[in-house]
C-alpha positions as CSV (number, residue, x, y, z in Angstrom):
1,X,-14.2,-29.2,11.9
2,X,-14.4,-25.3,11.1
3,X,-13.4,-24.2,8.0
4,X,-11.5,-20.4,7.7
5,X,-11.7,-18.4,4.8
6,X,-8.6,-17.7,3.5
7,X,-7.2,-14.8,4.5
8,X,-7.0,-11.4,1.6
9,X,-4.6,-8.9,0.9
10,X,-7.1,-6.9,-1.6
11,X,-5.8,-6.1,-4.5
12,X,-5.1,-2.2,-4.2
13,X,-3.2,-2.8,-1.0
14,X,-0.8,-5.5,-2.4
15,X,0.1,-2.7,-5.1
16,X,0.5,-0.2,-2.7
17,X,2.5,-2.3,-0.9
18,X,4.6,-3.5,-3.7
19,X,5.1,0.3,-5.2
20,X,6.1,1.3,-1.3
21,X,9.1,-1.5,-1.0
22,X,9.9,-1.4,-4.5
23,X,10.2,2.1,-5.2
24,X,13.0,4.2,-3.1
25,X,12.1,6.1,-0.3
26,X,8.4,7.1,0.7
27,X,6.2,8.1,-1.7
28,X,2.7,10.6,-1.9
29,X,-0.2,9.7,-2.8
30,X,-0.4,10.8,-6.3
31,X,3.1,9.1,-7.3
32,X,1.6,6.0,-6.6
33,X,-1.5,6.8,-8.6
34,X,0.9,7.7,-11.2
35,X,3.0,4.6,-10.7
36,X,-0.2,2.5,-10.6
37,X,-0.6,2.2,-14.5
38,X,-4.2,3.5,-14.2
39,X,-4.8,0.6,-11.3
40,X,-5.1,3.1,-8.7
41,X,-7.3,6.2,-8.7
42,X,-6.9,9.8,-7.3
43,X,-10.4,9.3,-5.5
44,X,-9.9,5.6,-3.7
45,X,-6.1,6.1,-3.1
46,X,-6.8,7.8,-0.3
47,X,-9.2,5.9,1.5
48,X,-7.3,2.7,0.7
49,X,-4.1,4.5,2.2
50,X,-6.0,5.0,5.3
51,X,-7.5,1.7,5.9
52,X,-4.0,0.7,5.6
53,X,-2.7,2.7,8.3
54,X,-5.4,1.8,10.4
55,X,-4.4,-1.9,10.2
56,X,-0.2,-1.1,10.7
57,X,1.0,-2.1,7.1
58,X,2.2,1.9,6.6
59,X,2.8,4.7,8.1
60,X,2.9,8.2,6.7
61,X,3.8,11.6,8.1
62,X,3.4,15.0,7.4
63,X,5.8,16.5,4.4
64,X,7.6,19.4,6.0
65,X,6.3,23.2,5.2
66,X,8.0,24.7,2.5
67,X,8.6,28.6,3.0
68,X,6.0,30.4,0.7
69,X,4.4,27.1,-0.1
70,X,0.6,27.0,-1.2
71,X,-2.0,24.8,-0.2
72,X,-1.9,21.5,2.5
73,X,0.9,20.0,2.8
74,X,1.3,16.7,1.6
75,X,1.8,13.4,3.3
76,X,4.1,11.0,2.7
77,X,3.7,7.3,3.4
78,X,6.2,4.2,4.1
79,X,5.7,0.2,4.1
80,X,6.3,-0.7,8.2
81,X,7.8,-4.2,8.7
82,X,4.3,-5.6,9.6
83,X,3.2,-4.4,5.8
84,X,6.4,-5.9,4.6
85,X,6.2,-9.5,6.3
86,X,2.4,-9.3,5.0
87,X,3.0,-8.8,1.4
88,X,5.4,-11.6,1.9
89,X,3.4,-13.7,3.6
90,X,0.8,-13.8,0.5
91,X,2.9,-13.8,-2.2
92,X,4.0,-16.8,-1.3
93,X,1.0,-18.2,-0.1
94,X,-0.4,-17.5,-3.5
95,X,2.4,-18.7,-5.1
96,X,2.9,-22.1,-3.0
97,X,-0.7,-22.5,-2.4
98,X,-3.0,-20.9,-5.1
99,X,-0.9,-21.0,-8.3
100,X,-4.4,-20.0,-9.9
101,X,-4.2,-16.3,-8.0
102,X,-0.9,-15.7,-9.1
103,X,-0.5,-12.0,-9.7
């Protein structure tokens, strides 16, 4: 018999996920640093953001160009339904399964 590891939702990504369906409408990076309570951090967000996209659980587009803005513009990122059914998916296998992970 093979024995699978049970599958993770790392930390930062659950609260990104969470912030994303909780919070109305997309957010930016730095609101959900801000909204983090210190768990997320301007340097990782980022990269964590990414790696989300890469695996489908958001999606983000380009904010639009503001006349007589300065600097990039920013990018603003949604939970996708794959994100959604994946948060959902562990919270209740943590809750039903592993009452000791309960976050």
């Amino acid at each position: 018999m093979t024995l699978h590891p049970v599958p993770s939702l790392p930390p930062k990504e659950r609260l990104i996920l969470d912030l994303l369906i909780t919070q109305s409408g997309p957010l930016f990076g730095l609101q959900l640093v801000a909204l983090s309570d210190g768990a997320l951090k301007r340097g990782t967000v980022y990269v964590t953001l990414g790696r989300m996209e890469a695996k489908g659980f958001v999606r983000s587009e380009q904010e639009a160009i503001r006349p007589g803005a300065i600097g990039l513009p920013r990018r603003l990122y949604y939970p996708t339904p794959l994100g959604e059914r994946v948060l959902r998916a562990w919270s209740l296998m943590a809750r039903e399964l592993l009452p000791e992970m309960q976050t």
